[in-house]
C-alpha positions as a Markdown table, in Angstrom:
| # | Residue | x | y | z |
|---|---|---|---|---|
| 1 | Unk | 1.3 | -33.1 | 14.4 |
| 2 | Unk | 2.9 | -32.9 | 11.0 |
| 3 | Unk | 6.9 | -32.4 | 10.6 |
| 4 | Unk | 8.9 | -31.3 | 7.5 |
| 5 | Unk | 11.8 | -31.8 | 6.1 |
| 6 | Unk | 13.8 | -30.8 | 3.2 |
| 7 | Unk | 17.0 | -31.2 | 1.5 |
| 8 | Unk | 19.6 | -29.8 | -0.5 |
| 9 | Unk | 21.2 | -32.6 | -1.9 |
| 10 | Unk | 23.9 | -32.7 | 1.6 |
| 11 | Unk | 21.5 | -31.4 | 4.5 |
| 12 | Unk | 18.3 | -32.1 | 6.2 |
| 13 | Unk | 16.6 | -28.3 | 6.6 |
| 14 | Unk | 13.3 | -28.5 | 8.7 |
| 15 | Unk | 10.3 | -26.6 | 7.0 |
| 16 | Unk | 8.6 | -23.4 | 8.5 |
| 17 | Unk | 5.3 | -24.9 | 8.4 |
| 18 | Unk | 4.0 | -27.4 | 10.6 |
| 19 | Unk | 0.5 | -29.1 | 10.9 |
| 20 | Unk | -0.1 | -29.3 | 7.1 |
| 21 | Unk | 1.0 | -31.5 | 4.2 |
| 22 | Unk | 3.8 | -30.1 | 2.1 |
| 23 | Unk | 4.5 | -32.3 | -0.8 |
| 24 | Unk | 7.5 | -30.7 | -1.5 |
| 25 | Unk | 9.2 | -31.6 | 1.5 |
| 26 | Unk | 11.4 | -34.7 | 1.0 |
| 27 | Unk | 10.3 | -35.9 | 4.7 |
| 28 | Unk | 6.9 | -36.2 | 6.1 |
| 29 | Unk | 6.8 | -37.3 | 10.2 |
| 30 | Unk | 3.7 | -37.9 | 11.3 |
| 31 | Unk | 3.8 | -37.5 | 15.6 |
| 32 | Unk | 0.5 | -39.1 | 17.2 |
| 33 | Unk | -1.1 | -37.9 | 13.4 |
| 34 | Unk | -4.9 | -37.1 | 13.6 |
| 35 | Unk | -7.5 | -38.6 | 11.1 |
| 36 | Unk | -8.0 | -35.1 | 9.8 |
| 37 | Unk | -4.1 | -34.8 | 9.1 |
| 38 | Unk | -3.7 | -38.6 | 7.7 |
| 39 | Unk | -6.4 | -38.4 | 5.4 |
| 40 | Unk | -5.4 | -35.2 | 3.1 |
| 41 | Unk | -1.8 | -36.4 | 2.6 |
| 42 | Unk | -3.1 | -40.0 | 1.5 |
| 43 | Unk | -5.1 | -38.3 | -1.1 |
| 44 | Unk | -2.4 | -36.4 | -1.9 |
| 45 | Unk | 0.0 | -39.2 | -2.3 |
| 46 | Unk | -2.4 | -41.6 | -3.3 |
| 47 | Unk | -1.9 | -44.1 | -0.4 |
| 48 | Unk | -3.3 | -45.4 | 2.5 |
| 49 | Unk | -1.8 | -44.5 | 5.3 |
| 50 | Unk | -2.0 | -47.3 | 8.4 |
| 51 | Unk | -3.4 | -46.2 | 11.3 |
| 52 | Unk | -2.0 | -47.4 | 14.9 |
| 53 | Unk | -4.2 | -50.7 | 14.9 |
| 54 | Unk | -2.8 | -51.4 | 11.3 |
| 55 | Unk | 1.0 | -50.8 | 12.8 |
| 56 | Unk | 0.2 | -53.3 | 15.8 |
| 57 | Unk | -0.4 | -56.0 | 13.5 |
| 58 | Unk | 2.2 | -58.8 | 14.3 |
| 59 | Unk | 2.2 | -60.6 | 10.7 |
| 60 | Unk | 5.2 | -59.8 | 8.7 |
| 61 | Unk | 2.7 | -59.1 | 5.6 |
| 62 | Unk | 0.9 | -56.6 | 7.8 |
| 63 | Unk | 4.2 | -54.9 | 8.4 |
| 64 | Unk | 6.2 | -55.0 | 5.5 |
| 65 | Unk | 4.3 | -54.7 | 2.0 |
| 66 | Unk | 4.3 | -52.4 | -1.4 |
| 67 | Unk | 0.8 | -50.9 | -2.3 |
| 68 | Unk | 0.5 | -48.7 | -5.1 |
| 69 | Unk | 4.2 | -48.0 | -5.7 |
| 70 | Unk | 4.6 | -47.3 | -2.2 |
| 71 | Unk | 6.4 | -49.1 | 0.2 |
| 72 | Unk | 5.4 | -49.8 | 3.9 |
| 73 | Unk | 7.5 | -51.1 | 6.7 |
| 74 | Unk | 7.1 | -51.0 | 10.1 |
| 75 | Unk | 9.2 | -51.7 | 13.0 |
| 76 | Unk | 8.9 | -51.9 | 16.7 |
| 77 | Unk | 11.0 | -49.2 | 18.4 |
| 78 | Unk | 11.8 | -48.1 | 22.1 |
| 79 | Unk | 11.6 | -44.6 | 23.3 |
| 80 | Unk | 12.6 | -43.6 | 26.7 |
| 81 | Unk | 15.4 | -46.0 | 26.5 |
| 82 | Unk | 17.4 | -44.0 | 29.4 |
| 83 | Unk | 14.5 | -46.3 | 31.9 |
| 84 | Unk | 14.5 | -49.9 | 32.4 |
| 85 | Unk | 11.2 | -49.9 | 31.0 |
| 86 | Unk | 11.3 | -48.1 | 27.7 |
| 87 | Unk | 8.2 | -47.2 | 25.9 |
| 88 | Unk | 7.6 | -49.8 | 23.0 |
| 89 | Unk | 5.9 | -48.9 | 20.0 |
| 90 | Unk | 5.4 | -49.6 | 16.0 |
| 91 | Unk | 7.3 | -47.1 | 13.5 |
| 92 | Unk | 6.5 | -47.0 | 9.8 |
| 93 | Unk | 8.4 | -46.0 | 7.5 |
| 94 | Unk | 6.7 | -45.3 | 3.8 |
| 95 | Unk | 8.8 | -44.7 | 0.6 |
| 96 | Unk | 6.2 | -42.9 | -2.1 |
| 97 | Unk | 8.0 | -41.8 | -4.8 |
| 98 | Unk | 10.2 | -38.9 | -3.9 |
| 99 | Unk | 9.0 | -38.9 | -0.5 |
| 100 | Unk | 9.7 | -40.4 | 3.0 |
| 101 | Unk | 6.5 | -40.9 | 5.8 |
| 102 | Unk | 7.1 | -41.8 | 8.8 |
| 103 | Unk | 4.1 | -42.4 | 11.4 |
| 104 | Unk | 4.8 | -42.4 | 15.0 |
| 105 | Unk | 2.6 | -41.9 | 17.9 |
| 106 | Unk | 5.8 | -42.2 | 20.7 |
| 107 | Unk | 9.2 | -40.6 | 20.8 |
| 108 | Unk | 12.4 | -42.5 | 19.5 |
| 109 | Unk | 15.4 | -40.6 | 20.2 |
| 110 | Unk | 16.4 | -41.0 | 16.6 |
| 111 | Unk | 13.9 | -38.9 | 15.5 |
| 112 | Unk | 15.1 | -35.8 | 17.3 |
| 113 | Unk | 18.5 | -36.7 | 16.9 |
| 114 | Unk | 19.1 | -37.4 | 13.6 |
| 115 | Unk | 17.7 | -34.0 | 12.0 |
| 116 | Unk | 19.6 | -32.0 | 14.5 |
| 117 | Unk | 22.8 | -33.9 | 13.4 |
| 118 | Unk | 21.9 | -33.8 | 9.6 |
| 119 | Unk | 21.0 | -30.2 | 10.0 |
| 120 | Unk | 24.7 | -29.2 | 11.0 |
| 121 | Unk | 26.9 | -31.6 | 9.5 |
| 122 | Unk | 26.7 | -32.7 | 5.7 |
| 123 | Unk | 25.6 | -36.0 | 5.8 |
| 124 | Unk | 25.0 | -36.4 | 1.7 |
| 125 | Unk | 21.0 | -36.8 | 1.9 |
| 126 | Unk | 20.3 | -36.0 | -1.9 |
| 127 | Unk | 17.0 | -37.9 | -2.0 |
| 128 | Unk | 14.3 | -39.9 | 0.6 |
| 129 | Unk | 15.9 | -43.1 | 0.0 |
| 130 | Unk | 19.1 | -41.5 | 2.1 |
| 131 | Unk | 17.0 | -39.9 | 4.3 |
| 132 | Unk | 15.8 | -43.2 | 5.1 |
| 133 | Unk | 18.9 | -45.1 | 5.6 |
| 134 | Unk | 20.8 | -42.5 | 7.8 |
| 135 | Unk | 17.5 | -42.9 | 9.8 |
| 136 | Unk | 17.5 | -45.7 | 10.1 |
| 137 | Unk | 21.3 | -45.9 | 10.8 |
| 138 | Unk | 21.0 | -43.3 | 13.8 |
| 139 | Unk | 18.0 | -46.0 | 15.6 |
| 140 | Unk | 21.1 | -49.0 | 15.0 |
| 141 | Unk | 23.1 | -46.8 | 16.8 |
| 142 | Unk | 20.8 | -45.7 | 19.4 |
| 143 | Unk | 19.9 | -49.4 | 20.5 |
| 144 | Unk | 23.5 | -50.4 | 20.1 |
| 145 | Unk | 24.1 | -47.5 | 22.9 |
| 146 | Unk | 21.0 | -49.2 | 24.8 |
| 147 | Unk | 22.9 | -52.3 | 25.1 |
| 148 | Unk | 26.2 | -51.2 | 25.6 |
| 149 | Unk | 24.7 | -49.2 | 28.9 |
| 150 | Unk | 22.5 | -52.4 | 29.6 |
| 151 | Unk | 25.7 | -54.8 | 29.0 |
| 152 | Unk | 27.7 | -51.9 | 31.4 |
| 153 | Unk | 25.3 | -52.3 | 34.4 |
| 154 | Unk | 24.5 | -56.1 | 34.1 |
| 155 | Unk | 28.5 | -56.5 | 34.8 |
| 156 | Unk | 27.7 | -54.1 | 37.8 |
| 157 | Unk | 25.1 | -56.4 | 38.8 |
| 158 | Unk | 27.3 | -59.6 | 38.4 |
| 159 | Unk | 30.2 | -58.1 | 40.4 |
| 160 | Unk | 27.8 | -57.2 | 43.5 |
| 161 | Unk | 26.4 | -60.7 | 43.4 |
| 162 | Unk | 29.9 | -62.2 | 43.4 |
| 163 | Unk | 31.7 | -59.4 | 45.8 |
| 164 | Unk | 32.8 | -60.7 | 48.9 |
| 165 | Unk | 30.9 | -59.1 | 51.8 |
| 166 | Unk | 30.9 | -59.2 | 55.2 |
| 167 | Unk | 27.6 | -60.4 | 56.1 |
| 168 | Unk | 27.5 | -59.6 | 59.6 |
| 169 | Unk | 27.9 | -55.6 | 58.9 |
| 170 | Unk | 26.8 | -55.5 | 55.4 |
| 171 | Unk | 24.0 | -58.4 | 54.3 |
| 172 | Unk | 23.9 | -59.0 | 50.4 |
| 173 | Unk | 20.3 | -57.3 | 49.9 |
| 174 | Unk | 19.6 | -60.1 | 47.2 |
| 175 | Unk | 16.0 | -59.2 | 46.8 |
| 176 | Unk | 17.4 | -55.7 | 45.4 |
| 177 | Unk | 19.5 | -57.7 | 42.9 |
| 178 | Unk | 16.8 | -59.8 | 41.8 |
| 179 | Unk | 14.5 | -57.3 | 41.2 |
| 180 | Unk | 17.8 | -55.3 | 39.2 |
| 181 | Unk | 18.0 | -58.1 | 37.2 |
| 182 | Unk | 14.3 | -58.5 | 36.0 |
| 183 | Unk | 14.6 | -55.1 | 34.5 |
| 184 | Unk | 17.7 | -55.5 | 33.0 |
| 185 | Unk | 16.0 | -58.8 | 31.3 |
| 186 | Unk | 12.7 | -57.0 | 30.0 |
| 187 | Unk | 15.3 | -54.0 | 28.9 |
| 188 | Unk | 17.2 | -56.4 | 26.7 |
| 189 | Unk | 14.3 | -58.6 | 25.5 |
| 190 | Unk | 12.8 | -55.5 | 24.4 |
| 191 | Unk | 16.0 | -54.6 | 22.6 |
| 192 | Unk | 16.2 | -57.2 | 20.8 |
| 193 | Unk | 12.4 | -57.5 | 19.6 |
| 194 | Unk | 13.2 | -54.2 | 17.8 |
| 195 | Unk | 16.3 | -55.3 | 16.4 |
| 196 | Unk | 14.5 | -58.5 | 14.9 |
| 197 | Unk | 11.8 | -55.8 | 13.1 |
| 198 | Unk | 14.9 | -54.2 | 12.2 |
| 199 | Unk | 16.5 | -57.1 | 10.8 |
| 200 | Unk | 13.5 | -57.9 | 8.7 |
| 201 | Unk | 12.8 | -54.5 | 7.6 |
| 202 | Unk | 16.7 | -54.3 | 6.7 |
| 203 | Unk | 16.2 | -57.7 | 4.0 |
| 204 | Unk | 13.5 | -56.0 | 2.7 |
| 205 | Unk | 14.8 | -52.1 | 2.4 |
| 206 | Unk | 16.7 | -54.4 | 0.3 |
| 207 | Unk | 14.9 | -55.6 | -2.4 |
| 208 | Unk | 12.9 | -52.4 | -2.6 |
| 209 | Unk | 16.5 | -50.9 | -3.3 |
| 210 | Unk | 16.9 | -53.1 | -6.1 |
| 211 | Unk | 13.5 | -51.9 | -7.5 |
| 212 | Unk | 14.5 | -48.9 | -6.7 |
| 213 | Unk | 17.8 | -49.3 | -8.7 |
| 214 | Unk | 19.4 | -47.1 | -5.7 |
| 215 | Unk | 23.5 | -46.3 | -6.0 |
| 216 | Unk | 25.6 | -49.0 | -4.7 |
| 217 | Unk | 26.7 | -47.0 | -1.9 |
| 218 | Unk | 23.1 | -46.9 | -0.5 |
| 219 | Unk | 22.9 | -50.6 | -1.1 |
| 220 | Unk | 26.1 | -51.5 | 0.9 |
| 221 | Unk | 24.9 | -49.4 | 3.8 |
| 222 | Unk | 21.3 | -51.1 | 3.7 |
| 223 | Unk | 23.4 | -54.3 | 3.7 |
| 224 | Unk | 25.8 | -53.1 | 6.5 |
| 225 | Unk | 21.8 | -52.1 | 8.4 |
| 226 | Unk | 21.2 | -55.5 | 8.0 |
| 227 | Unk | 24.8 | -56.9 | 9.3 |
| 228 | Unk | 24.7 | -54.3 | 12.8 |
| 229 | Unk | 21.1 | -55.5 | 13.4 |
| 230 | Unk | 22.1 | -59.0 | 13.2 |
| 231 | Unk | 25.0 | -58.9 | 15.3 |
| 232 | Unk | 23.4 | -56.9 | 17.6 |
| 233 | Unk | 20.8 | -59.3 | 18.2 |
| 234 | Unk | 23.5 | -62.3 | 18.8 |
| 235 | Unk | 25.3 | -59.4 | 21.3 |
| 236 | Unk | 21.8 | -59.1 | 22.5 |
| 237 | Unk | 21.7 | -63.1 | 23.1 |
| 238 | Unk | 24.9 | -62.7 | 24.8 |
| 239 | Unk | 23.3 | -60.7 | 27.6 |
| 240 | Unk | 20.0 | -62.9 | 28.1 |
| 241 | Unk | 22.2 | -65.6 | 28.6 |
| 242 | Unk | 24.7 | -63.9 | 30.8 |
| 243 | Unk | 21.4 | -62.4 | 32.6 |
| 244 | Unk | 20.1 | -65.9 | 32.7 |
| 245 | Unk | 23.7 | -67.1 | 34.7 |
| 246 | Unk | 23.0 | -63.9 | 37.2 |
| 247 | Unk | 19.9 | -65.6 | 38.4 |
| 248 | Unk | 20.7 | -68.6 | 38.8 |
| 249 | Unk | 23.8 | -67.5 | 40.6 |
| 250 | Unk | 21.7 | -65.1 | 42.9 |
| 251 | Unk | 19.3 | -68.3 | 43.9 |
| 252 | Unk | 22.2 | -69.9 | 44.5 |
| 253 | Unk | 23.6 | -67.3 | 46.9 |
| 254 | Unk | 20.2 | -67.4 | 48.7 |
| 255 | Unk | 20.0 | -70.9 | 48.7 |
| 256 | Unk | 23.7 | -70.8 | 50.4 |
| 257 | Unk | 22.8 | -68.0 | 53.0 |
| 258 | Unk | 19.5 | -70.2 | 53.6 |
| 259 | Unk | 21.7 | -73.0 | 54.4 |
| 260 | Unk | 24.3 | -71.0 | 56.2 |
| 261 | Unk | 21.5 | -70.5 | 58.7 |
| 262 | Unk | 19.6 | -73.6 | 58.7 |
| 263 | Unk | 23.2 | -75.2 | 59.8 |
| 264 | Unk | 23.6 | -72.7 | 62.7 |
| 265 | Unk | 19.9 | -73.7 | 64.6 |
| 266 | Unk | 21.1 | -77.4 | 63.5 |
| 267 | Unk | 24.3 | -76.6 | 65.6 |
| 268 | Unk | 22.4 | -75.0 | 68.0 |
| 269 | Unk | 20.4 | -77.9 | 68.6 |
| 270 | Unk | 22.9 | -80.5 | 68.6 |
| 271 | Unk | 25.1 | -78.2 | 71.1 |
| 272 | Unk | 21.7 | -78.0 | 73.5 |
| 273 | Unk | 21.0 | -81.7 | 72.8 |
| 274 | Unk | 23.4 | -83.4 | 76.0 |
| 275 | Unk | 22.4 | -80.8 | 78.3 |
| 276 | Unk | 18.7 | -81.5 | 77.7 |
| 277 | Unk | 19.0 | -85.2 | 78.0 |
| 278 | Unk | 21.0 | -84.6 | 81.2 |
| 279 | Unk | 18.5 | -82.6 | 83.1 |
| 280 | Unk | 15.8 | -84.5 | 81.5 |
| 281 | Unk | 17.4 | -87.6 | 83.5 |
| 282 | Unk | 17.9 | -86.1 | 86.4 |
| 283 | Unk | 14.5 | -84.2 | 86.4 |
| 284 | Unk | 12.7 | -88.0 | 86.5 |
| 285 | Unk | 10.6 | -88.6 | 89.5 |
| 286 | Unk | 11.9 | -92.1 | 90.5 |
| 287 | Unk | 12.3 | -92.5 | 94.2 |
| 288 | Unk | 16.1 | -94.5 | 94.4 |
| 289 | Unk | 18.2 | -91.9 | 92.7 |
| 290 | Unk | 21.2 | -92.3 | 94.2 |
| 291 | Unk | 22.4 | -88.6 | 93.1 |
| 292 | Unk | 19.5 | -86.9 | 94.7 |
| 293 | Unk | 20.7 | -87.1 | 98.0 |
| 294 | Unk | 24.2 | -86.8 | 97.6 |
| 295 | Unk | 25.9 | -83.7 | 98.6 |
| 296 | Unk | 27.4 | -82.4 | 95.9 |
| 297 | Unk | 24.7 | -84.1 | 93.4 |
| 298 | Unk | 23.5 | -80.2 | 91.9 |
| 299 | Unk | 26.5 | -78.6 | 91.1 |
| 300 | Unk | 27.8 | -82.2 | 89.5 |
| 301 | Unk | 24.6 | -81.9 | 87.1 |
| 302 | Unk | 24.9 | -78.4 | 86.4 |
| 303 | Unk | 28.9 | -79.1 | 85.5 |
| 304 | Unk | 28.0 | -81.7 | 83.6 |
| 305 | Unk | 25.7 | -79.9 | 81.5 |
| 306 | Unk | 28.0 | -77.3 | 80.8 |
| 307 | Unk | 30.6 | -80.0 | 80.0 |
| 308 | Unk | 28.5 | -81.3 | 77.3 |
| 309 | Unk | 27.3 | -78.3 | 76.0 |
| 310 | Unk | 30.8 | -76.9 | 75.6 |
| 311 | Unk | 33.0 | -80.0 | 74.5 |
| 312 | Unk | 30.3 | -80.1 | 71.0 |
| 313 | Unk | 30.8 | -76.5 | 70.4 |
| 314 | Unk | 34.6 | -76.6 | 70.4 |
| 315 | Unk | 34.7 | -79.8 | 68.1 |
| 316 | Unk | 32.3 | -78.1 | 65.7 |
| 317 | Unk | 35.2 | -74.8 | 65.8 |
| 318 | Unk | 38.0 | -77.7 | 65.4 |
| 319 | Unk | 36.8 | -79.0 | 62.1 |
| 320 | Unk | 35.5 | -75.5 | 60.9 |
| 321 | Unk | 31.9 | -75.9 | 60.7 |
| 322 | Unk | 31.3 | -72.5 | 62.4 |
């Protein structure tokens, strides 16, 4: 599918026709574009387009290059970012001459975002080049929402693993919070894979701005793009090692109830232990017992036992070690 946009110098105005190129629109959006719709407008333009194999290419020269006067970058993005598992996927993002191209095959919120907002409010878009940076600007601020929610629930996480419970009524489900916090750590490391695309395509928006000779105030916001990326990315540090403190303090609350239970069957046992050896004793064939054919030689046993069993228990109670 084909999207486009025009301006008038203040707002973005989406185009009547969809599905074809229109090379006077200022924006082109290419959504899960066919060959049959990429190859016309690269004619038209005069560039090749990358296709989705070209976009998944992990060298930086693969994703950020000038051909032809054009240039190409291409960042990884998440969509469905309201899940713990967001949908990852590469974003170009072609300045060619007057025009912007962006080719997508998933859904950043951004993208429907960021024309409904510059479609009501006058955001100063006179040309692609601002087209681009405000998009641009609305994705920082969508990922910087990402982690502030992530941030948000990892400190709900951290206060259920620290709360004090009681465990006979209500048992810390730690499993639960493990498997919370293994999402929250692929959320964030995703996160902040795209804002290290971002940060690269940032330095070199940059020196296409220069050739470019763009206004000054574009040039300070591709700056301040660069600045929110990178700080984002040390906020996004932050977390993975805050989530990295949450595990180990959630094996070390299992490895505490572990022990918490280990020491009550080694109570047990030493409790049991005197009784056992008592009857064991008494429970020995020999033939001179003296006890066996006393009177009274039972109930002495069977007090005794008890004695032994109950004098360890209260001495564990006395020095709190139940």
């Amino acid at each position: 599918m084909i999207r486009t946009f025009s301006t008038d110098q203040s707002r973005l105005q989406p185009d009547d026709t969809v599905g074809s190129p229109d090379l006077s629109a200022t924006w082109i959006d290419l959504v899960n574009p066919s060959p049959e719709e990429v190859a016309p407008l690269g004619d038209l333009l005069g560039i090749t387009i990358p296709d989705r194999e070209d976009m998944e290419e992990i060298e930086v020269s693969s994703r950020l290059y000038r051909e032809n006067g054009a240039s190409f970058m291409t960042a990884i993005l998440p969509a469905q970012t309201d899940e713990d598992e967001p949908e990852m996927a590469p974003v170009s993002f072609i300045l060619s001459g007057r025009h912007l191209i962006t080719v997508r095959y998933h859904d950043p919120r951004a993208f429907t975002t960021f024309p409904t907002q510059a479609q009501r409010t006058a955001m100063k878009l006179p040309d692609a080049d601002a087209v681009l940076v405000g998009l641009l600007e609305a994705i920082i601020d969508r990922l910087a929402d990402v982690l502030e929610r992530a941030g948000r629930d990892i400190d709900e996480v951290s206060a259920s693993i620290f709360r004090k419970t009681d465990t006979k009524s209500e048992p810390q489900n730690f499993q639960g919070v493990l498997e919370k916090i293994g999402r929250k750590g692929d959320l964030n490391s995703h996160i902040r894979d795209s804002l290290m695309t971002l940060e690269r395509l940032a330095g070199f928006l940059g020196h296409v701005a220069s050739e470019r000779e763009l206004g000054q105030d574009l040039r300070e916001r591709i700056k301040t793009l660069s600045r929110d990326a990178r700080s984002l990315t040390d906020h996004s540090g932050f977390l993975s090692q805050k989530i990295t403190f949450m595990l180990d303090a959630s094996l070390g609350m299992i490895n505490i109830e572990q022990n918490a239970t280990i020491k009550i069957f080694s109570v047990v046992a030493v409790i049991f232990l005197p009784p056992t050896l008592i009857a064991s004793i008494y429970g020995m064939n020999f033939e001179y017992m003296p006890e066996l054919s006393w009177l009274y030689g039972y109930p002495f046993a069977i007090g005794l036992m008890v004695a032994a069993a109950i004098l360890p228990y209260f001495y564990f109670k006395y020095r709190d070690w139940l």
